[in-house]
N, C-alpha and C positions, 0 to 999 in steps of 0.2 A: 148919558149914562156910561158909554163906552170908556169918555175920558176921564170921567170922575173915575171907575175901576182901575184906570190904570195910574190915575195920580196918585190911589190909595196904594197898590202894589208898591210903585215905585217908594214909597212912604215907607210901606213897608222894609222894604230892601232898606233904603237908606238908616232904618233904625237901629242895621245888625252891626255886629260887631264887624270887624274886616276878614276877621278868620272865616267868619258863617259865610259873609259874601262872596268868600274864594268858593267855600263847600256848595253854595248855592248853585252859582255859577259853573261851576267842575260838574256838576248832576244833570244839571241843563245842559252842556254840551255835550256828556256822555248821551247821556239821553236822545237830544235830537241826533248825533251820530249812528246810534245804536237805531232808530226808526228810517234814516236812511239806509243803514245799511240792509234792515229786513226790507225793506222799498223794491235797493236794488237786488237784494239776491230774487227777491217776487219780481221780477221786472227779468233777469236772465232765466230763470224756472218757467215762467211762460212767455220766452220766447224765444229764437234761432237767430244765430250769425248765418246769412249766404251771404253770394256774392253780391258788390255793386260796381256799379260802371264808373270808369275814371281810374286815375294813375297810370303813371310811365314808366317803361320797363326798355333798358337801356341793353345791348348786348355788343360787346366785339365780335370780331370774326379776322382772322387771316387770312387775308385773300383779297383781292380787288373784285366790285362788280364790271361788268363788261355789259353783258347779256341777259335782261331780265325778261326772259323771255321763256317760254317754255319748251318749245320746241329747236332751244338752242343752249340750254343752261345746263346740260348733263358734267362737262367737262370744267364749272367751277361750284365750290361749296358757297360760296358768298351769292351769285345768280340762283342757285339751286334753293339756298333758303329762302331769300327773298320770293323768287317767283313760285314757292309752293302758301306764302301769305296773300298772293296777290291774285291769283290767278286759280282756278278751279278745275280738277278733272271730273268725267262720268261718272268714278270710283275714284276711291283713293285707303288709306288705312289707318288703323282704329288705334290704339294705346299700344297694341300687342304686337303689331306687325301683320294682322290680318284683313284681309282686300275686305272694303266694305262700301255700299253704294254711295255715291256724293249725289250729284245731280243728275246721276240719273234716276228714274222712278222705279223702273222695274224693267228685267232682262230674261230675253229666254234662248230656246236653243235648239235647232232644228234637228230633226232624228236620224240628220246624217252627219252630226256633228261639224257643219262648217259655217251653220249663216247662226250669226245673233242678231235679235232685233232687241235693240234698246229704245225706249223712251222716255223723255227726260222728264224731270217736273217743269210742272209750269209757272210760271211769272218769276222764272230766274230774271234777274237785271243785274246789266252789267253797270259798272262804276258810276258812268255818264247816263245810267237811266233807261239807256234803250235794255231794250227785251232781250232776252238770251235763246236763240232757235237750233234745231237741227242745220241751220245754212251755216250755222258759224261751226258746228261740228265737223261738217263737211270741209269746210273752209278750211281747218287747222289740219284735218287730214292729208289734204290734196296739198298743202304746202309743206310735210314730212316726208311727201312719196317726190315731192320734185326735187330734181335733183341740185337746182337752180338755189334752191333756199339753202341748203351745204345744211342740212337737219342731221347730226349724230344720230337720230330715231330711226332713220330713212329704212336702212335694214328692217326692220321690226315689223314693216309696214308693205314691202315689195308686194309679196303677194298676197295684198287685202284688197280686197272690191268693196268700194262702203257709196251707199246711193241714202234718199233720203222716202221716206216714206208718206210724210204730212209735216205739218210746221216741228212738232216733235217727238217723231221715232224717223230711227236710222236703222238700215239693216250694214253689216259689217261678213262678207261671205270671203271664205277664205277656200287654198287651195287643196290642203288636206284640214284634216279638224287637229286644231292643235288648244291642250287643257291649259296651256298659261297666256290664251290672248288674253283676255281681261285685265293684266296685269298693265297691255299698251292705254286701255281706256285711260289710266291714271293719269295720262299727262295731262295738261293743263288746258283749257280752251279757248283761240283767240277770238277776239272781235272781228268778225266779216269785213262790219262798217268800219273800223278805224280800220284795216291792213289793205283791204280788198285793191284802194287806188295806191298803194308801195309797190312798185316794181322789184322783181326778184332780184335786179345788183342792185338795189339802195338798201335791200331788207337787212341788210348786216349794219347799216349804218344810220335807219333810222334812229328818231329821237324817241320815239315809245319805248325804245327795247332799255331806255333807263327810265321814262317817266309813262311806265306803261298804263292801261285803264284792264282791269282784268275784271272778276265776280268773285272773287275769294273773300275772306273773315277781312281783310282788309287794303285798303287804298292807301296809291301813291299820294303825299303831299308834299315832300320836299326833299332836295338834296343841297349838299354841301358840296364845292370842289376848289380845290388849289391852284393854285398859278400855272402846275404842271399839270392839268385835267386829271388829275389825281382824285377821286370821291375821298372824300373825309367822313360827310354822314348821311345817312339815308333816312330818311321820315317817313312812318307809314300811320294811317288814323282808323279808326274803327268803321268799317262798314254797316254802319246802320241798317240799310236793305237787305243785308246779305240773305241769304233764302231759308240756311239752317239755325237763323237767329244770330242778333247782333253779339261779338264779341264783351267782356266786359272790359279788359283794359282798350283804354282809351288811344294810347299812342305807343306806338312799338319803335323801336331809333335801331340803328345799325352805325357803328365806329371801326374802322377798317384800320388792320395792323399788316407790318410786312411778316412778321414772325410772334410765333409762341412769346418769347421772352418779354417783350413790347408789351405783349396786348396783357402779360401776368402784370407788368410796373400797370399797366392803365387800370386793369383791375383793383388792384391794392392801393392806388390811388382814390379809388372809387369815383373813377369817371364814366366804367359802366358797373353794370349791376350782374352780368355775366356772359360769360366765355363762352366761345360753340363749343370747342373740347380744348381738355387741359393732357397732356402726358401724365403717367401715375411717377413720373419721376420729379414733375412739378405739384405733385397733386399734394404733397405733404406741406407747400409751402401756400397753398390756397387755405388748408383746413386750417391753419394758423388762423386768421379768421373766425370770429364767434358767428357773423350774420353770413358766413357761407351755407350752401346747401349743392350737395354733390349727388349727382342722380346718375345711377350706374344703370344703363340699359345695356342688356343683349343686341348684338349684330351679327351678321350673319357672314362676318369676313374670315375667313381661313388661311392660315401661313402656313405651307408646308413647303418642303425640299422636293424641286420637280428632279427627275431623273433622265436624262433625254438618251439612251439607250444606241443610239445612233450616232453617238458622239467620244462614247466610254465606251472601251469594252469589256471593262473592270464590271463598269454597274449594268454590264447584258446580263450577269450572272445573279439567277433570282434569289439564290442563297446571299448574295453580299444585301442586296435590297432587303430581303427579310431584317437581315443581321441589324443594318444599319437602324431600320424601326424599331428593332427588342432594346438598341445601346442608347436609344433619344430619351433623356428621362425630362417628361413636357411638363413636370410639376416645378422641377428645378427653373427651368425658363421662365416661367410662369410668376415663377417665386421673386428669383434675383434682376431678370430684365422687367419683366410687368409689374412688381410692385404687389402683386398676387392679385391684379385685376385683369383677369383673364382665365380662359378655361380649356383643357387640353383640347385637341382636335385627334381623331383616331381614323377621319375617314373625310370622304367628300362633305358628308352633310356632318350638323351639329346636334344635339339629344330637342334643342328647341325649333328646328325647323321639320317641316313637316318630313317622314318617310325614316326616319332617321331608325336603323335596326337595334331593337335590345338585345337580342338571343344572339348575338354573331359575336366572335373573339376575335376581335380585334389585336394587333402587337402591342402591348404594354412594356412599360421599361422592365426591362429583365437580362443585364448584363450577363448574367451566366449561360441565359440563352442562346445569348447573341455571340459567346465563346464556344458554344456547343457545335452552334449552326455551323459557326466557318471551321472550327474543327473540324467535323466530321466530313466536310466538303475540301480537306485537304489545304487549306490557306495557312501555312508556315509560318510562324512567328520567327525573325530575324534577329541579330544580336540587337540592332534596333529597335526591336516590338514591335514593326510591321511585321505585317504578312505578307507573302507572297506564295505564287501557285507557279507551278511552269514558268516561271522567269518573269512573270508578271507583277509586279506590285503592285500591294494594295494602295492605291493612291489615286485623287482625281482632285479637282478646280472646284470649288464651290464660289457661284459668283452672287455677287448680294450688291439690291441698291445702296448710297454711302447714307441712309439716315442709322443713325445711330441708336433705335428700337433694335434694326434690323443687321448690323453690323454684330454688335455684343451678343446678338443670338444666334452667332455664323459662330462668333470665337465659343459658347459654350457648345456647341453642336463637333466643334473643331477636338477640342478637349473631351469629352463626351463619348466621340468616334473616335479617337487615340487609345484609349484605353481599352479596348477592343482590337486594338493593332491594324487601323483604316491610318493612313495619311493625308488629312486635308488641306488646302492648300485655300483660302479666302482670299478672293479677291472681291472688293468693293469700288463703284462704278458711279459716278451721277446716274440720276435717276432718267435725266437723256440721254445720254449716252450709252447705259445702259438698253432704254428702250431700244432703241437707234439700230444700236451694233450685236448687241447680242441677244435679245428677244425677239423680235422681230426677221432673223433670218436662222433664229436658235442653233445660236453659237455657243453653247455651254454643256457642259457635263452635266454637272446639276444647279442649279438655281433655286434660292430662295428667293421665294415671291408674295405676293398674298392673290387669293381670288375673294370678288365680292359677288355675291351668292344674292341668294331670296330667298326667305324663310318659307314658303312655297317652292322648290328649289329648281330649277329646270336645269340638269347637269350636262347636257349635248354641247355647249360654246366649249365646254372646260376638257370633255372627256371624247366626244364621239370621235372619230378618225379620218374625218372631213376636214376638221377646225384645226390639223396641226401644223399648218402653215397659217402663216398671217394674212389676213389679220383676224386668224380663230386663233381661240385661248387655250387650246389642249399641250400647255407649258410643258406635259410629260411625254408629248410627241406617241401618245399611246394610241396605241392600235390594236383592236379588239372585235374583233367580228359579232360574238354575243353581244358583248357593250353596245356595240352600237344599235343592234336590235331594239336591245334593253329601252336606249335613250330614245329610239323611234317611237317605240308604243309608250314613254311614257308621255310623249306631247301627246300621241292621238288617243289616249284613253282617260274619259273622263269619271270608268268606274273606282270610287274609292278603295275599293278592299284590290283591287287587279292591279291598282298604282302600291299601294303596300308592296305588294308582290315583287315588282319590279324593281322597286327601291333597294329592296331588301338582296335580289337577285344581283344587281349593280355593286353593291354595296359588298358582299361577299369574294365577288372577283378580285377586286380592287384589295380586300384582305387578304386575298391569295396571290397577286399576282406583285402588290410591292410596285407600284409604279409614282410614290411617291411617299414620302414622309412627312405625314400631317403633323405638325406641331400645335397651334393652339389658335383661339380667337381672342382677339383683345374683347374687353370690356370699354363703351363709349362711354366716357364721362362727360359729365355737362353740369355745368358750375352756375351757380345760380345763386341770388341773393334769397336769402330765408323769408325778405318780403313779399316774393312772389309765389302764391298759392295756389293749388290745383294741378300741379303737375302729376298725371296719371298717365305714362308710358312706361315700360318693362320691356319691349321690344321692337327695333326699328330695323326696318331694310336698306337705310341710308341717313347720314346726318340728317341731313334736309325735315327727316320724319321725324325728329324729337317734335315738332310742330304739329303734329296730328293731332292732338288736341288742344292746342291753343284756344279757340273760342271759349273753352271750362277755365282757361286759367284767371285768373283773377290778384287784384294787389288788395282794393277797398273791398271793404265788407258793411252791411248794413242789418241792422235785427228786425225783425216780421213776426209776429204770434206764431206760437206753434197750430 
């Protein structure tokens, strides 16, 4: 019956004319087109794109790895990112830059502020399947605090007592209570069983510290290297086991450059799919690009003009210090060297890190101010345009490392303070020799520098008057008896509203007293191929942390009923 119906249609058809068969034909495909199409639009109306698992996501980086290790990869960005995919801390942080639990379960805190006991979750596994215990937390500790293992951390950790309590809670007792330990949990945690039989002089040279076995979102699988043990590429795969749920991209690759410019050609070649960070003076030649995606997070790094008082005796005097922070106009910098990715700096901390004061007047660019200040403190302007006081000129060194962010912000700062009638005198230094010669024995009048900070901020390395020899960071050689109080109670007090207090108390000095001139924070950019999806960070306390939420990011997607 079926066929007879259709032999008759087709009879049909054949009996039309050619015109009708076009019209026939034209209704019928509109037709079945027009039924797909309501098909699919019913087919996206009840139901969702999420993620799916698979796809590979390619990244450059400048820098070589050496050290994929945790407790030794502070000093390179290529070590630092890889081992924060591989390798897992207690804590670690969220999109924002805010501490948040990893593997551990829950923490508490005794009422005399010095013991935590953490304990961790359970049926963590590491890479090769064995269990993940308090003996291997212990493990990684006790090879921080020795000094054998050459741990950059080691400091951090001197005066910690950490024992173990049952297979998983540790306690961790310190010598006064200080509110930023938590921030040490974050490193990464070794294997007992793979390290325990490495003797401390092979630990720098075993073969784990490049094909390591860690518990993080994902595992080592392969590397690439050149004739010259050169790494070319680095292969990492998705941790299936992982404890907070398996990643969805599949394979994560790493392509090592000696320089910015390189890894831009390799980019634009599309040999990776994106950059750790690009400069904003390169960044107009990335957007060129349709399938770029440029993800501007906050960081908590600060560039100001240290003052070292002990060195000048121009900048003893607190009016020239005022002065010189009323003539800094940080919008200009910000503008013509940043590329306008960046945000002024008026103080130690930033508006996005915690403590950071609203109510306090900060120096704002105010030229006429900064002609009023050294006026009325007697600073003479010369047939010159400098100033001078008592025989003195206004004149001092500003010494800057030679990267070229950091040089072009010495000569607008140069120009800037001229017109003011300051004489500055820029000198630029390799960035060793620099350290070397003049930071480290603080050999400079003033210095631009940058410090990197924590969005929870602990300012004592930078500010207290302990840390102004090396190898402390207090670059302004500042000495302040309140200050340092200040910075005492803020490690030992965990009250939120009594840490406000103190931030804010710090904070105010430091606008009064001119011991340096804050200029701005860059903006990290991170360059990214538009296929990669799920990027949700806004703020990080280090490169390395754009990866805080990697396990959400995703390339494939697959639809589910709503």
């Amino acid at each position: 019956m079926n066929i007879l119906r259709r032999r008759q249609w087709l009879a049909l058809f054949q009996a039309l004319q050619v015109r009708d068969r076009i019209l026939v034909l034209f209704f019928a495909v509109v037709g079945l087109g027009a039924l797909l199409f309501w098909l699919g639009a019913l087919y996206v109306a009840s139901t969702q794109a999420v993620p799916d698992f698979g796809g590979e996501y390619t990244e450059g980086i400048v820098s070589q790895p050496r050290y994929i290790n945790p407790i030794l990869s502070q000093t390179s960005e290529a070590d630092a990112d890889i081992s924060g995919l591989i390798y897992q801390g207690l804590y670690g942080y969220d999109g924002e830059g805010k501490l948040v639990k990893r593997m551990a379960q829950d923490s508490t805190l005794s009422d005399d502020g010095r013991t935590y006991t953490v304990t961790l979750r359970q049926g963590i596994r590491w890479h090769d399947g064995e269990e993940l215990t308090a003996d291997d937390v212990l493990y990684t500790v006790q090879a921080i605090q020795d000094p054998a293992y050459k741990s950059p951390l080691r400091a951090n950790w001197l005066s910690v007592e950490v024992g173990t309590v049952d297979r998983y809670t540790l306690t961790f007792t310190l010598k006064k209570s200080y509110f930023g330990f938590l921030e040490n949990l974050t490193v990464g945690i070794l294997p007992k069983h793979i390290w325990e039989n490495i003797a401390p002089e092979n630990f720098l040279l075993a073969d784990y510290n490049l094909a390591p076995i860690g518990a993080g979102p994902y595992r080592f699988y392969d590397s690439e290297k050149d004739s010259s043990g050169n790494v070319l590429t680095y292969e990492l795969r998705a941790f299936d086991g992982y404890f907070d749920g398996a990643p969805h991209i599949e394979k994560i690759a790493f392509h090592f450059y000696p320089d910015e410019p390189t890894l831009l050609d390799a980019y634009n070649r599309k040999e990776v799919l994106g950059m750790n960070s690009v400069t904003p003076e390169n960044l107009a030649l990335v957007e060129e690009r349709k399938s770029a995606r440029v993800y501007e997070m906050a960081i908590p790094r600060i560039f100001a003009v240290f003052f070292n008082i002990t060195k000048s005796a121009v900048l003893a005097h607190d009016e020239v210090r005022s002065a010189l922070s009323f003539a800094t106009d940080r919008e200009a910098i910000i503008r013509e060297v940043l590329e306008g990715k960046g945000q002024p700096a008026e103080t130690a901390l930033l508006p996005f890190m915690n403590g950071y004061a609203t109510d306090i007047s900060f120096p704002r660019y105010d030229e006429n101010q900064a002609n009023t200040i050294l006026d009325q403190n007697s600073w003479k302007r010369g047939e010159d345009g400098i100033r001078a006081k008592d025989g003195t000129v206004l004149a001092f060194e500003l010494k800057v490392p030679d990267w070229p962010e950091l040089v072009e912000t010495a000569e607008l700062l140069r120009a800037q303070w001229e017109k003011v009638g300051v004489r500055v005198t820029v000198t630029a230094e390799s960035a060793g020799d620099l350290q070397q010669n003049t930071v480290r024995p603080r050999e400079y009048e003033a210095l631009l520098f940058g410090e990197a900070a924590m969005i929870d901020s602990d300012p004592y390395s930078f500010w207290h008057s302990s840390q102004k020899h090396d190898p402390g960071l207090n670059l302004a050689v500042f000495d302040n008896k309140d200050v340092d109080d200040i910075l005492m109670s803020l490690r030992e007090t965990t009250d939120l509203e009594k840490r406000k207090e103190y931030y804010r108390s710090f904070q105010d000095i430091l606008a009064r007293e001119n011991p340096a001139t804050f200029l701005y924070s860059p903006t990290y950019l991170y360059v990214v191929s538009s296929s990669l999806k799920g990027i949700d960070v806004k703020s990080i306390n280090a490169p390395a942390h754009r990866f805080s939420t990697v396990k959400d990011w995703y390339i494939k997607t697959k639809r589910i009923k709503k």
